[in-house]
C-alpha positions in Angstrom: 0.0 0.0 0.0 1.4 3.5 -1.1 0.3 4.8 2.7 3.1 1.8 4.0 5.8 2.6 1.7 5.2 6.6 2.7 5.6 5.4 6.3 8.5 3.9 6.3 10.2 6.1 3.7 9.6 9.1 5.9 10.0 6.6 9.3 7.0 7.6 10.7 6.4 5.9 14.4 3.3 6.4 16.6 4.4 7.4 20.1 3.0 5.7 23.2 0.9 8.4 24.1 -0.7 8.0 20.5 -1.1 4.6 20.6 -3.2 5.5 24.0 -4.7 8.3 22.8 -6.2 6.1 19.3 -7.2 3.5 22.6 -9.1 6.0 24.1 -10.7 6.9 20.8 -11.8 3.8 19.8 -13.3 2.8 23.4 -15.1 6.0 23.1 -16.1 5.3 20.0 -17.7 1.7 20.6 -18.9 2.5 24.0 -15.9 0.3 25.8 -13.6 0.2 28.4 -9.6 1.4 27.1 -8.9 -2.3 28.5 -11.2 -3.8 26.5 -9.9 -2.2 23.5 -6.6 -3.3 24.5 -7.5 -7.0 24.7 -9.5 -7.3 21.8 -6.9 -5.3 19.5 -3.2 -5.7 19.4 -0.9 -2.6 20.1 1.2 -3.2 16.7 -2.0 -3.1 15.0 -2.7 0.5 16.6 0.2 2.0 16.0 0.0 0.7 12.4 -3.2 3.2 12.1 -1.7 5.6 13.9 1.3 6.2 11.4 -1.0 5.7 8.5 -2.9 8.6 9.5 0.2 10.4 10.4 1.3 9.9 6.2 -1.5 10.8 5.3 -1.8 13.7 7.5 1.8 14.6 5.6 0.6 14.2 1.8 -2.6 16.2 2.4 -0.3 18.9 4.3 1.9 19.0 1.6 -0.6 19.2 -1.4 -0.6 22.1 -3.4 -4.1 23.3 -4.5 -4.4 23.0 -8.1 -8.2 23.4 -8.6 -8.5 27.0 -9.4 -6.2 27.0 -12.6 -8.9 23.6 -14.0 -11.8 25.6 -12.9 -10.8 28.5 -14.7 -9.9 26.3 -18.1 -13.4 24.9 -17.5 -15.5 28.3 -17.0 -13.0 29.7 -20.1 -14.4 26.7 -22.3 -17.9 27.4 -20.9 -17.9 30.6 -21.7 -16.5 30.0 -25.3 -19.3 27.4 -25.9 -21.9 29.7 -25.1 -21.0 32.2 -27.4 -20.4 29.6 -29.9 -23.9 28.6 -29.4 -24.9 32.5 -29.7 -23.3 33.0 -32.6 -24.3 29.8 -34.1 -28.1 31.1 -32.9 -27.9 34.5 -34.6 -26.4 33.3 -38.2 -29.8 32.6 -40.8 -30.1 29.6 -42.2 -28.8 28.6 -45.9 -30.8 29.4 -48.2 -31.8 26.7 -50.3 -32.0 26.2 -53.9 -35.3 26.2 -54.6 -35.5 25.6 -59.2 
């Protein structure tokens, strides 16, 4: 998976207190006691999500935003179209040959 490869290329590590704090997130979340979550879901496992997240926390924190420049092609091709059409609206038809 590309979120692995970015983990260990940058070595990303989920601290203890992370690994706790993802604990005491996901006991919240399923209405169970931090031990219980502990039990039922090995610590390696935790800290696996934890430095996923933490990649891809870094490739959307280092994304550039790109969308203006396409939306501004697209309205600019919009626009063209339109007047296209206009134009295409306003010329009269051929005149045919009528002998």
């Amino acid at each position: 998976m590309v979120l692995e490869a970015i983990v260990a290329a940058e070595k990303l590590e989920a601290t203890e207190d992370e690994i706790n704090a993802e604990i005491d997130k996901l006991a919240q979340q399923y209405g169970m006691e931090a031990e219980q979550i502990k039990k039922a879901v090995p610590a390696d496992q935790i800290a696996a999500d934890v430095t996923t997240k933490k990649a891809l926390d870094l490739i959307v924190d280092s994304a550039k935003l790109v969308e203006k420049k396409a939306e501004k092609k697209a309205a600019k091709k919009s626009t063209a179209k339109k007047a296209d059409d206009k134009t295409a609206e306003k010329k009269p038809a051929a005149k045919k040959d009528c002998r």
